[in-house]
C-alpha positions as a Markdown table, in Angstrom:
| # | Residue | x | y | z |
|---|---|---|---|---|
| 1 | Unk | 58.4 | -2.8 | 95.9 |
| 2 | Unk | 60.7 | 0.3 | 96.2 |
| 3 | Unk | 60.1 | 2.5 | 99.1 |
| 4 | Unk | 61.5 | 6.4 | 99.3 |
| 5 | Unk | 61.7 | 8.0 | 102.2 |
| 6 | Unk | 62.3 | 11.9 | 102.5 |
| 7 | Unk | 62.3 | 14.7 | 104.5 |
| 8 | Unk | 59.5 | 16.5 | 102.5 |
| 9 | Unk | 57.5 | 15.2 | 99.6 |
| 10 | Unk | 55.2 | 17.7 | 97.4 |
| 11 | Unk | 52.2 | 16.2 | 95.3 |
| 12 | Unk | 52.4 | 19.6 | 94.6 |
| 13 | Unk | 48.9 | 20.3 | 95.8 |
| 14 | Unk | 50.3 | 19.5 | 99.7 |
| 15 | Unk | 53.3 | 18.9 | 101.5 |
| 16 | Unk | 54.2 | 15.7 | 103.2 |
| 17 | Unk | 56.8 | 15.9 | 105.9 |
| 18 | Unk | 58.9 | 12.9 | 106.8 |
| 19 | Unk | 57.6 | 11.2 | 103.7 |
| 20 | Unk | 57.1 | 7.8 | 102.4 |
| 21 | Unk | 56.5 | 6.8 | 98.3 |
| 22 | Unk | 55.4 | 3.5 | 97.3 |
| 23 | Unk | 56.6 | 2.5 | 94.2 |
| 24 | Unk | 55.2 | -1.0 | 92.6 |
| 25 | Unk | 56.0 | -2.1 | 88.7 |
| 26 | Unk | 56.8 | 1.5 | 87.7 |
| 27 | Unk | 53.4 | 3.0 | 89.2 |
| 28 | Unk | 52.8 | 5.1 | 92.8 |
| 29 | Unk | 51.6 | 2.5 | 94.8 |
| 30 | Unk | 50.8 | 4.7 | 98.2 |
| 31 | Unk | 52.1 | 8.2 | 99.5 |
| 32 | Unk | 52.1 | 8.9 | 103.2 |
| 33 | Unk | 54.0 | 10.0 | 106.2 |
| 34 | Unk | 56.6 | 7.5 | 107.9 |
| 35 | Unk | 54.0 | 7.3 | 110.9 |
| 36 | Unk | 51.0 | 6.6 | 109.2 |
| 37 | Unk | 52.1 | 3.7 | 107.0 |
| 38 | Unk | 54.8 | 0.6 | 107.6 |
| 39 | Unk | 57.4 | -0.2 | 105.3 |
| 40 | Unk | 57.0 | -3.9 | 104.1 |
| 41 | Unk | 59.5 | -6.2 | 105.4 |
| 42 | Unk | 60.2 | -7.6 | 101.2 |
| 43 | Unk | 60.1 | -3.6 | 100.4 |
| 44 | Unk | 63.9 | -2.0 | 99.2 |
| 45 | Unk | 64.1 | 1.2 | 101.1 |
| 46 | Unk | 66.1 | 3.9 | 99.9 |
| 47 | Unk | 66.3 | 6.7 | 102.6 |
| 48 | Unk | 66.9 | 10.3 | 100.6 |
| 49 | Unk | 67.6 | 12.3 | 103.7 |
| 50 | Unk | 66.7 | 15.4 | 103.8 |
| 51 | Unk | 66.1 | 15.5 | 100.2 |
| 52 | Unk | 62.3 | 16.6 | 98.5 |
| 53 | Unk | 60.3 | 14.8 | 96.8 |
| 54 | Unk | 57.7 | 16.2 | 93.7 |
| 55 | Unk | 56.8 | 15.1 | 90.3 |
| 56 | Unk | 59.0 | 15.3 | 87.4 |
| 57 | Unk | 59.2 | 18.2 | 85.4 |
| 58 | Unk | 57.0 | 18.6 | 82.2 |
| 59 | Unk | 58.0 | 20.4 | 79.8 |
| 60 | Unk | 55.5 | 21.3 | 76.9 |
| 61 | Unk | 58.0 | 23.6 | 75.2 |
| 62 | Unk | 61.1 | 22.4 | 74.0 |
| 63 | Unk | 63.4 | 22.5 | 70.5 |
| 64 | Unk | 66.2 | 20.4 | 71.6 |
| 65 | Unk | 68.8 | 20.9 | 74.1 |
| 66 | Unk | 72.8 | 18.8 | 74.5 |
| 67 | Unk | 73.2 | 19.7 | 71.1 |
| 68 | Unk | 70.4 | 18.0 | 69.3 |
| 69 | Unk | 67.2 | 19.9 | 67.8 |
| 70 | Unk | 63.8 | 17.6 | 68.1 |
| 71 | Unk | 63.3 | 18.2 | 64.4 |
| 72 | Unk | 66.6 | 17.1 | 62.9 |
| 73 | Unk | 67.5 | 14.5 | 65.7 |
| 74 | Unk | 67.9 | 10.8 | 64.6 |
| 75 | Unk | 66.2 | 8.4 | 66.6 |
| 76 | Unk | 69.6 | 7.0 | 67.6 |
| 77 | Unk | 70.9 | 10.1 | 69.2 |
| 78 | Unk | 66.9 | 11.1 | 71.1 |
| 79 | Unk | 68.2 | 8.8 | 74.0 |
| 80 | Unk | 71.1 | 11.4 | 74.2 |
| 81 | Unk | 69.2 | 14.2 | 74.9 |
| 82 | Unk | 66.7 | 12.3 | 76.8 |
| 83 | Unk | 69.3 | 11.8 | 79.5 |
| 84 | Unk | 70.3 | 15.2 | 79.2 |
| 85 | Unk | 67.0 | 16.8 | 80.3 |
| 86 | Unk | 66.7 | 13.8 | 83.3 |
| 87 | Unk | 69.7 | 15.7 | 84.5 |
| 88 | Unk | 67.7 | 18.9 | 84.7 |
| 89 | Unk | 64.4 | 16.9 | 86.5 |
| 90 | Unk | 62.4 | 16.9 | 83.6 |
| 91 | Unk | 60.6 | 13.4 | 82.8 |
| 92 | Unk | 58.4 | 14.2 | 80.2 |
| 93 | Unk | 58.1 | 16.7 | 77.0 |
| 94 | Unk | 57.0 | 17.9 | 74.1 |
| 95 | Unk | 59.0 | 18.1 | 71.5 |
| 96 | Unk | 58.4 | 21.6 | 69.7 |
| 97 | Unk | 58.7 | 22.3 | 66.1 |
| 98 | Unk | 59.3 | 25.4 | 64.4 |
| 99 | Unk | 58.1 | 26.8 | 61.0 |
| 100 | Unk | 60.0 | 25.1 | 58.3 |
| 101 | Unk | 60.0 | 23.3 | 54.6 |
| 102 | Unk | 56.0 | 21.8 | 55.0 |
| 103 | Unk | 57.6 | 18.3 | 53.4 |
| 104 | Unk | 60.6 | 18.7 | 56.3 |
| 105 | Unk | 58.3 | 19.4 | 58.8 |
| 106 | Unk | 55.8 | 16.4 | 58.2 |
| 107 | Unk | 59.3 | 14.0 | 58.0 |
| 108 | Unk | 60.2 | 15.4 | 61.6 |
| 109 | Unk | 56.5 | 14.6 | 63.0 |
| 110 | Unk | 56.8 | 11.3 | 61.8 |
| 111 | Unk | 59.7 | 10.4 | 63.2 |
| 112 | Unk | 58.5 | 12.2 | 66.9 |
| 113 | Unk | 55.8 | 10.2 | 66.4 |
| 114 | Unk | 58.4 | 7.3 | 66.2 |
| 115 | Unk | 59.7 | 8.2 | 69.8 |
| 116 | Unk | 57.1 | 8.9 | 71.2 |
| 117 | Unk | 55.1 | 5.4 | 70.5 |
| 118 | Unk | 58.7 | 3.5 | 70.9 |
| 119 | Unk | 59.0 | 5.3 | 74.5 |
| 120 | Unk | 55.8 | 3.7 | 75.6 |
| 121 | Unk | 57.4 | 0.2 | 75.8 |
| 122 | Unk | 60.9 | 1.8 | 76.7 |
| 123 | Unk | 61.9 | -0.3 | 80.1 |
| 124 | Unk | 65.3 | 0.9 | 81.1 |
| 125 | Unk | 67.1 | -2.1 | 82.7 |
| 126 | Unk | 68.3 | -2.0 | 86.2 |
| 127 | Unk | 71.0 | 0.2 | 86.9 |
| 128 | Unk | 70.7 | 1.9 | 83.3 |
| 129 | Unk | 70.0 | 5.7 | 83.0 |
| 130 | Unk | 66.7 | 7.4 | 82.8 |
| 131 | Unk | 65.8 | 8.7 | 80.2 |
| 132 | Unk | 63.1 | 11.7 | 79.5 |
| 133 | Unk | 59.9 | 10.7 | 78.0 |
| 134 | Unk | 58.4 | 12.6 | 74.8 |
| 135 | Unk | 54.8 | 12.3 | 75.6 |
| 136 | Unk | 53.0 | 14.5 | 72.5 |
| 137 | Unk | 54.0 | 16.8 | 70.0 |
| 138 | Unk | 53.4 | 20.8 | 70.0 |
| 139 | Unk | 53.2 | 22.6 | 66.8 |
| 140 | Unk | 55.0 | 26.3 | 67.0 |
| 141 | Unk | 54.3 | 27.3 | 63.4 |
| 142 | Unk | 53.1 | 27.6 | 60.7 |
| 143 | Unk | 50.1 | 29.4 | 61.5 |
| 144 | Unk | 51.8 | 32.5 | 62.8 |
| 145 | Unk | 51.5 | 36.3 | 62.8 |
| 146 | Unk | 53.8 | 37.0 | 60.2 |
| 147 | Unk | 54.5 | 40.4 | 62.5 |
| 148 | Unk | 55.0 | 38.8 | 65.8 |
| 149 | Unk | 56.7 | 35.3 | 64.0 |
| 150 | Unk | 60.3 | 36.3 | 66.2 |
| 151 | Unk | 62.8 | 34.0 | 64.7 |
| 152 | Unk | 60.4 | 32.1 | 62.3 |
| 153 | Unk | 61.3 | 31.9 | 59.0 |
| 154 | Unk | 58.3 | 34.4 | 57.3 |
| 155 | Unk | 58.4 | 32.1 | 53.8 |
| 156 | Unk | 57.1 | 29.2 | 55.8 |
| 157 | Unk | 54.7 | 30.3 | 57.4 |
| 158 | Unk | 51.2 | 30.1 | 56.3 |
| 159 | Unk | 47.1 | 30.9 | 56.7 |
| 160 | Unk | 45.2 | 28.1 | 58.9 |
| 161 | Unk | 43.2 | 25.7 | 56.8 |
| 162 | Unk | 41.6 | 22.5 | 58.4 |
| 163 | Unk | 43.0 | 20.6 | 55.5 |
| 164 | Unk | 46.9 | 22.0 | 56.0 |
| 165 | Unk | 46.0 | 21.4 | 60.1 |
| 166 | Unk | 44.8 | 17.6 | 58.8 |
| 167 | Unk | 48.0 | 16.8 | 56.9 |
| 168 | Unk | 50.3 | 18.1 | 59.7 |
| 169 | Unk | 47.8 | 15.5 | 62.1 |
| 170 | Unk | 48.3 | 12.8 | 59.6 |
| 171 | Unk | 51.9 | 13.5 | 59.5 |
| 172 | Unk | 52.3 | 12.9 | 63.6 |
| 173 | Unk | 49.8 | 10.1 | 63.5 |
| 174 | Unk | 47.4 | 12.2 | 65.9 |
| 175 | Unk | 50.1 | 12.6 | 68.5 |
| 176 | Unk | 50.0 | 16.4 | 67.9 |
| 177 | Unk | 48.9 | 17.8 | 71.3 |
| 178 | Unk | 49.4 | 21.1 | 71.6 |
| 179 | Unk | 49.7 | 23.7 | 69.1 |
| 180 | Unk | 50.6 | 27.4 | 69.0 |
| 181 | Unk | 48.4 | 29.8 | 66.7 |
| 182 | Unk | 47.3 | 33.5 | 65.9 |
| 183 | Unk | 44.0 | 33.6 | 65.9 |
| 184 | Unk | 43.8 | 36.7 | 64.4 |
| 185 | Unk | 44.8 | 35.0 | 61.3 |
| 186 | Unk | 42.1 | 33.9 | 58.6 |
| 187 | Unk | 40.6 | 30.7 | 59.4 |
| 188 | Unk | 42.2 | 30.5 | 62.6 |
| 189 | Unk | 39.3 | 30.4 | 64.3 |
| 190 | Unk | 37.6 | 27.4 | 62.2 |
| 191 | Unk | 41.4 | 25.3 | 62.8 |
| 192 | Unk | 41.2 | 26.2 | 66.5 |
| 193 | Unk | 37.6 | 24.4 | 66.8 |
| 194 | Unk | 38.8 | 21.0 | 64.7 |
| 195 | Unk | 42.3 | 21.1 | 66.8 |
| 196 | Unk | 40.3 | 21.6 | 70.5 |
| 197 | Unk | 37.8 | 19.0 | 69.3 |
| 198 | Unk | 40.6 | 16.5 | 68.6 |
| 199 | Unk | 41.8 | 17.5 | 72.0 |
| 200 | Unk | 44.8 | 19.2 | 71.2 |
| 201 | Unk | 45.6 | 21.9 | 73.6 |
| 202 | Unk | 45.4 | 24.9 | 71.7 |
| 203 | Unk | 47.3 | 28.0 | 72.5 |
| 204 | Unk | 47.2 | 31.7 | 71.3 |
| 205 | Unk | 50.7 | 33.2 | 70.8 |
| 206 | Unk | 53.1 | 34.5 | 68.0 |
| 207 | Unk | 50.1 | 37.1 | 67.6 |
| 208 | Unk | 49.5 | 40.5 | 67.1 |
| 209 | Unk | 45.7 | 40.3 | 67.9 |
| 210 | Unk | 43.9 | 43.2 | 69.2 |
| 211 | Unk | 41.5 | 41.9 | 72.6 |
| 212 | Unk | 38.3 | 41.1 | 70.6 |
| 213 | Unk | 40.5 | 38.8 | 68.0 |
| 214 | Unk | 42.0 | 37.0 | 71.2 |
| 215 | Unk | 38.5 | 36.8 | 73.0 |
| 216 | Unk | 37.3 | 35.4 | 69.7 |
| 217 | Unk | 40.0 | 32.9 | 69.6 |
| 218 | Unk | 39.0 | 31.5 | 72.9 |
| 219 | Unk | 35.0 | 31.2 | 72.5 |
| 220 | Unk | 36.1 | 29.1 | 69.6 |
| 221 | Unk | 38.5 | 26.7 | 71.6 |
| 222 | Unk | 42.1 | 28.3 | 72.9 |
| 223 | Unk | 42.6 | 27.3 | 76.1 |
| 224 | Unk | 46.4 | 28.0 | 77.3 |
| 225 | Unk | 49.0 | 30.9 | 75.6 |
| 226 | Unk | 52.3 | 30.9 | 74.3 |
| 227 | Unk | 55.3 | 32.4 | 75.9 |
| 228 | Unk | 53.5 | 35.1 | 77.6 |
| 229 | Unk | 54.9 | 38.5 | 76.6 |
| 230 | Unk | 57.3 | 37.2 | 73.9 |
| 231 | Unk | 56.3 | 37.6 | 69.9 |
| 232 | Unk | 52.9 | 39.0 | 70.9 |
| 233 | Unk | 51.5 | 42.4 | 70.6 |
| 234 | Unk | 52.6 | 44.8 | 73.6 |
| 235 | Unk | 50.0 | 46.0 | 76.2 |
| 236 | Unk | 48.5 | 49.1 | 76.0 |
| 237 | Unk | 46.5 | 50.9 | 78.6 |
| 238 | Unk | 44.0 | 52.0 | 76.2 |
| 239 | Unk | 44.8 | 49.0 | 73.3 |
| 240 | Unk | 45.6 | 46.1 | 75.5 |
| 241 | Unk | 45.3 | 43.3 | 73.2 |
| 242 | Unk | 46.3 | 40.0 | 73.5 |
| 243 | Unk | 47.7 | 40.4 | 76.9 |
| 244 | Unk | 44.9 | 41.4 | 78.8 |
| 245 | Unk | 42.6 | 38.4 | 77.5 |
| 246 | Unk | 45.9 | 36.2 | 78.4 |
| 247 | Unk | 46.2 | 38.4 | 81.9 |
| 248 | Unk | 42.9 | 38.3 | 82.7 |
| 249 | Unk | 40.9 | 35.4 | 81.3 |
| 250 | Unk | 40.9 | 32.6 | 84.1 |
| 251 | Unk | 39.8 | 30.1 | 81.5 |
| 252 | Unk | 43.0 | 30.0 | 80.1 |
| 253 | Unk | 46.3 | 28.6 | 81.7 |
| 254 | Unk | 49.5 | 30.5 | 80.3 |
| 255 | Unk | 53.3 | 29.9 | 80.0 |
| 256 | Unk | 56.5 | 31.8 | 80.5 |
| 257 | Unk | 60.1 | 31.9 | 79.9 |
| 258 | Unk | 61.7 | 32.5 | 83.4 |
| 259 | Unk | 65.4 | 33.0 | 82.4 |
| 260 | Unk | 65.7 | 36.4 | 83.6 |
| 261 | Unk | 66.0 | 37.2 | 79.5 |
| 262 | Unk | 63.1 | 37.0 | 77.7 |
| 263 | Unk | 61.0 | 38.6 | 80.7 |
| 264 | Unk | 62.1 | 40.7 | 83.4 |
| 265 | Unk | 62.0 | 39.5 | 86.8 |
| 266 | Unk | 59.5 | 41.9 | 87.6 |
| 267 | Unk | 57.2 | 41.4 | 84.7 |
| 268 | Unk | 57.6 | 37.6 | 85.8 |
| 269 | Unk | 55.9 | 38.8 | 89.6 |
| 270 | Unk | 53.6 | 40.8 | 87.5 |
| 271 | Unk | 52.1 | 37.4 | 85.0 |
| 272 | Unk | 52.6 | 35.0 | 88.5 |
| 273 | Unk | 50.2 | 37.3 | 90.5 |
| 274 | Unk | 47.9 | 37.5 | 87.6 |
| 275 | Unk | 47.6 | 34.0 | 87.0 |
| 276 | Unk | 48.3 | 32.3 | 90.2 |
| 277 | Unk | 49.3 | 28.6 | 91.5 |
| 278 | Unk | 46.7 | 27.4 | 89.1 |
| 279 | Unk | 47.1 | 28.7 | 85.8 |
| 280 | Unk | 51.4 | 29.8 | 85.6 |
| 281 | Unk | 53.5 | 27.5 | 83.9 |
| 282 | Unk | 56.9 | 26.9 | 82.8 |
| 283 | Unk | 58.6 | 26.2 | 80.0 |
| 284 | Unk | 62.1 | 26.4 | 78.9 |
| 285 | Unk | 62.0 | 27.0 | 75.1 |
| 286 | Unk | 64.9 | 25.4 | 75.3 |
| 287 | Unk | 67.6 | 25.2 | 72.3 |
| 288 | Unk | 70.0 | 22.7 | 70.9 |
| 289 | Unk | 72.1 | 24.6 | 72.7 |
| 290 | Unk | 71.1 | 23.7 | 76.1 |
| 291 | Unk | 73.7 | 22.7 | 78.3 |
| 292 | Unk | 76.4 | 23.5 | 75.8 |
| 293 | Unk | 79.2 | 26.1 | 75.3 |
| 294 | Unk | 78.7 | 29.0 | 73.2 |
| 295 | Unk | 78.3 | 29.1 | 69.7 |
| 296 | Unk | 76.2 | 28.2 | 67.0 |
| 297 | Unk | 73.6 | 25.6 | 66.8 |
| 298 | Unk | 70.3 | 24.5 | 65.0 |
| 299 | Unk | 66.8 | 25.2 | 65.4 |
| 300 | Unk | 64.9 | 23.8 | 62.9 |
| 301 | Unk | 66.0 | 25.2 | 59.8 |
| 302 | Unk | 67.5 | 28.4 | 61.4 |
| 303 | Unk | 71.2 | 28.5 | 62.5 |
| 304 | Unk | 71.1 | 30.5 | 66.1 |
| 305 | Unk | 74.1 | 32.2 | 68.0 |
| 306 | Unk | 74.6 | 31.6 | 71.6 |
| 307 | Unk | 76.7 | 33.7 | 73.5 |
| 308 | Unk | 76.8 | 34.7 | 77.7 |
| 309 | Unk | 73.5 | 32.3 | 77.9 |
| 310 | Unk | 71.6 | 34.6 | 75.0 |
| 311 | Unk | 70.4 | 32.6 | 71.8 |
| 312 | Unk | 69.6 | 35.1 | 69.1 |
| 313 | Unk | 69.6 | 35.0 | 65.2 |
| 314 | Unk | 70.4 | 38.5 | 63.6 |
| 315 | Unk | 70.3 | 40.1 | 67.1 |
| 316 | Unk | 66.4 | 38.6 | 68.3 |
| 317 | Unk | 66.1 | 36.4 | 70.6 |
| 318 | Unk | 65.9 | 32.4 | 69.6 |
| 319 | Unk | 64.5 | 30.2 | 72.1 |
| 320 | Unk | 66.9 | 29.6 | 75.2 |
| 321 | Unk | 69.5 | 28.2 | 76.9 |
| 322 | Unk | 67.1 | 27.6 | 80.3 |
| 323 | Unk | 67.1 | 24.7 | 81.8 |
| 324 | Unk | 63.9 | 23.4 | 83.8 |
| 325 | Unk | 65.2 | 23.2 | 87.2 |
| 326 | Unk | 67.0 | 26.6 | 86.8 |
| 327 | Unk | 63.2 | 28.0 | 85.7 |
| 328 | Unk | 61.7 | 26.9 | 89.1 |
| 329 | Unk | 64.2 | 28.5 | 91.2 |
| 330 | Unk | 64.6 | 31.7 | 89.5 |
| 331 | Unk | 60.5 | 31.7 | 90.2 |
| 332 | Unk | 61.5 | 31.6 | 93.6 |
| 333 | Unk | 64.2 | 34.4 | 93.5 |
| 334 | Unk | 62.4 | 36.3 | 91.3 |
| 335 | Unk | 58.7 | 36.1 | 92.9 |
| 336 | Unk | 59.4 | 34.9 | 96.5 |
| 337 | Unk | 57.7 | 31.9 | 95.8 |
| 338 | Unk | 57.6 | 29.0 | 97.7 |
| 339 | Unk | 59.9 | 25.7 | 96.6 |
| 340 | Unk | 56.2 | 24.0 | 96.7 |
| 341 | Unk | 54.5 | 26.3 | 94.5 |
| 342 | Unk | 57.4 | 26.6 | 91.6 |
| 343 | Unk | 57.6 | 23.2 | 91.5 |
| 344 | Unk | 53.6 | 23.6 | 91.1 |
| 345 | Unk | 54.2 | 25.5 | 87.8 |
| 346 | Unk | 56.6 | 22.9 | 86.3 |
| 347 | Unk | 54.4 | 19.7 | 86.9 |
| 348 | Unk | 50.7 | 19.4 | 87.7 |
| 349 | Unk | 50.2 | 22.7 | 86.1 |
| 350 | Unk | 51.8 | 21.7 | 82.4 |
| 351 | Unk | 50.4 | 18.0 | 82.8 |
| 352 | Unk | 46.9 | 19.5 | 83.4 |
| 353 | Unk | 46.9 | 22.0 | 80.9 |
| 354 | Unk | 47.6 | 19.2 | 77.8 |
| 355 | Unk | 45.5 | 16.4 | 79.4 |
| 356 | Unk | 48.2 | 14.2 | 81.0 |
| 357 | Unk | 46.7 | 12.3 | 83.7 |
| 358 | Unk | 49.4 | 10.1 | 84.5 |
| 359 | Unk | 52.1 | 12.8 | 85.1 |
| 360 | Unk | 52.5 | 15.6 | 87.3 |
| 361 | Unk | 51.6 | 14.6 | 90.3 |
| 362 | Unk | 52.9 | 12.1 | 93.3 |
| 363 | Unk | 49.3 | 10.2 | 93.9 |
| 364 | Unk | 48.5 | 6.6 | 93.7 |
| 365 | Unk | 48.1 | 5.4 | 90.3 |
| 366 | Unk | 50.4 | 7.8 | 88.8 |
| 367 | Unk | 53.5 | 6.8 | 87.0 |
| 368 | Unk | 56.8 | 7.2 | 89.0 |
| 369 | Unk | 57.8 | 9.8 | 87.4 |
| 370 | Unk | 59.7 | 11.9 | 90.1 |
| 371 | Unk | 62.8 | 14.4 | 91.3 |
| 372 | Unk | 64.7 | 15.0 | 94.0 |
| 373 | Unk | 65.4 | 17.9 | 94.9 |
| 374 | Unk | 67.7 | 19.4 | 97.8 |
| 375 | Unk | 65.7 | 22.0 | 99.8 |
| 376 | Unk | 66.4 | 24.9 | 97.7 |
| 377 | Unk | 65.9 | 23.2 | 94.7 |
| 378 | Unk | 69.1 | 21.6 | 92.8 |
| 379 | Unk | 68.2 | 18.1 | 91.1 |
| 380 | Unk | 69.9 | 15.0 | 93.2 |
| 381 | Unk | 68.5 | 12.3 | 91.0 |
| 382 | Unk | 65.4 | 12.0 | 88.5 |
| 383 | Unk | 63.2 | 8.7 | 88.4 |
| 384 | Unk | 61.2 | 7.8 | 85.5 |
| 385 | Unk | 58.8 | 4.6 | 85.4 |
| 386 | Unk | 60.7 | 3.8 | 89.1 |
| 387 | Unk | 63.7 | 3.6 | 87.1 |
| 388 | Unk | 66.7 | 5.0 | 88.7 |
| 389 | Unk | 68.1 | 3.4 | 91.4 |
């Protein structure tokens, strides 16, 4: 048994001061404060100070980051960028395709699916570094608004048809779980039905869809959106589209880039007020480039430029250079929200959203899957499985 002891632990839902975690064969045995519980005389303590305690991050959309893109990475160079994003406090992801070659895209899927199945029995040994779990796979593209596709190439693209949705499915060995869509398109709304009925966490985005288009797409299944603000159709006082069902619809949980780039920080107050501590998340849409100088990198089959932290292609904006622990505290500087709460938006919220019991959360049962943080939010050490120490 390993025991941490903090000054603050979030589960995110409350706050534990002067904190204890139990951790027992990779799995939260017990959480309480130091008064309420004793510390097992055969237990290894490790006292963290004044150091908090909260989940790891989860990040549900991701391209690559260290230099490596998720579609063209080699499963020999994954553990790479698995330690990379541990440095950042993320412990789970989802690696994110983008619309390519269908034949390119279905070899990428299948070897995701290789990682994430081989990362279920990955047992780092004591001492050795944590590494990142990929935990599902989320399909950005094909079925895209060919008018709101950003960066996507427009020649892969293509219409929604269950059988295109099956052979992407049989491709990634059902580990597809979460995909992006315009369900404006034809036959969205039919792929949309078979994707939420294999439980696959289907989000609206990339879309140009007027509100009735949007509503449509979640009566038949859409339950979280893409990016909020990016690559969809702009709101309109009298037109409002896409946004307001996004905005306004407490069904469905939503995303957003917080790298003081893709969204303003006052358009990032704006979609936190509207969707509260419940329903915000965060994602990075992170690039290969990631933690890397400036200069040019993949994404898929697209070749990006980064320069002063902007990753464009042909002057639009390409994913990003975020990082997941710089996302939570610009969501403090930019909203005046709470350490608590931010952290909130990068853990239970993302793990809830795509069905991940296990993760996001500090609770007994839950795999030790955790970051610590200093009290304003810089990442001292990530633990994954217990592993760490």
């Amino acid at each position: 048994m390993i025991v941490l002891s903090a000054s603050r632990l979030f589960t995110p839902q409350e706050e534990i001061k002067n904190a204890l975690l139990f951790i027992e064969d990779g799995l939260i045995s017990a959480v309480s404060s130091q008064d309420q519980k004793a510390i097992p005389a055969s237990a290894r303590l490790v006292d963290l100070g004044d150091s908090v305690l909260a989940p790891g991050f989860v990040d549900i959309h991701m391209h690559g980051g260290a230099g490596l893109d998720v579609m063209r990475a080699s499963p020999a160079e994954l553990p790479h960028l698995n330690q990379f994003l541990t440095t950042h406090g993320v412990t789970g992801y989802f690696p994110t395709t983008v619309a390519a070659p269908l034949d390119q895209t279905c070899v990428a899927l299948e070897r995701l699916a290789d990682a994430i199945e081989g990362s279920r029995d990955f047992k780092a040994a004591d001492g050795g570094a944590p590494q990142a779990q990929p935990l599902g796979i989320h399909l950005e593209g094909p079925f895209l608004s060919h008018k709101r596709r950003g960066v996507h190439p427009p020649e892969y693209l293509a219409e929604p048809t269950v059988q295109l949705f099956e052979r992407l499915w049989q491709a990634a060995r059902g580990h597809v779980r979460m995909m992006t869509i315009a369900p404006e398109l034809p036959g969205a709304l039919e792929v949309i039905a078979e994707a939420s009925r294999r439980n696959v966490l289907v989000s609206i985005g990339h879309s140009d869809a007027v509100l009735e288009a949007a509503r449509a797409g979640v009566k038949a299944g859409a339950r979280h959106a893409t990016h909020t603000f990016n690559a969809m159709r702009p709101l309109d006082h009298r037109d409002p589209g896409i946004l307001a069902e996004v905005l306004t619809d407490s069904r469905l949980t939503a995303d957003i880039i917080v790298d003081g780039i893709h969204v303003m920080p006052e358009v990032v107050q704006l979609f936190l007020q509207a969707k509260g501590i419940d329903h915000a998340v965060l994602i990075t849409d992170a690039t290969a480039a990631a933690g890397m100088p400036d200069g040019t990198y993949q994404l898929g089959p697209i070749q990006v430029e980064v320069k002063n932290g902007r990753c464009t292609m042909d002057g639009k904006l390409a994913g990003s250079v975020l990082t997941m622990d710089r996302a939570v505290r610009n969501v403090i500087h930019f909203a005046d929200w709470s350490l608590q709460d931010a952290v909130r938006a990068a853990t239970l919220n993302p793990a809830r959203a795509v069905g991940l019991a296990k993760h996001g959360q500090l609770v007994p049962g839950a795999e030790a899957n955790l970051v610590v943080l200093s009290p304003d939010g810089e990442v001292r050490k990530t633990i994954v499985r217990g592993r760490g120490f």
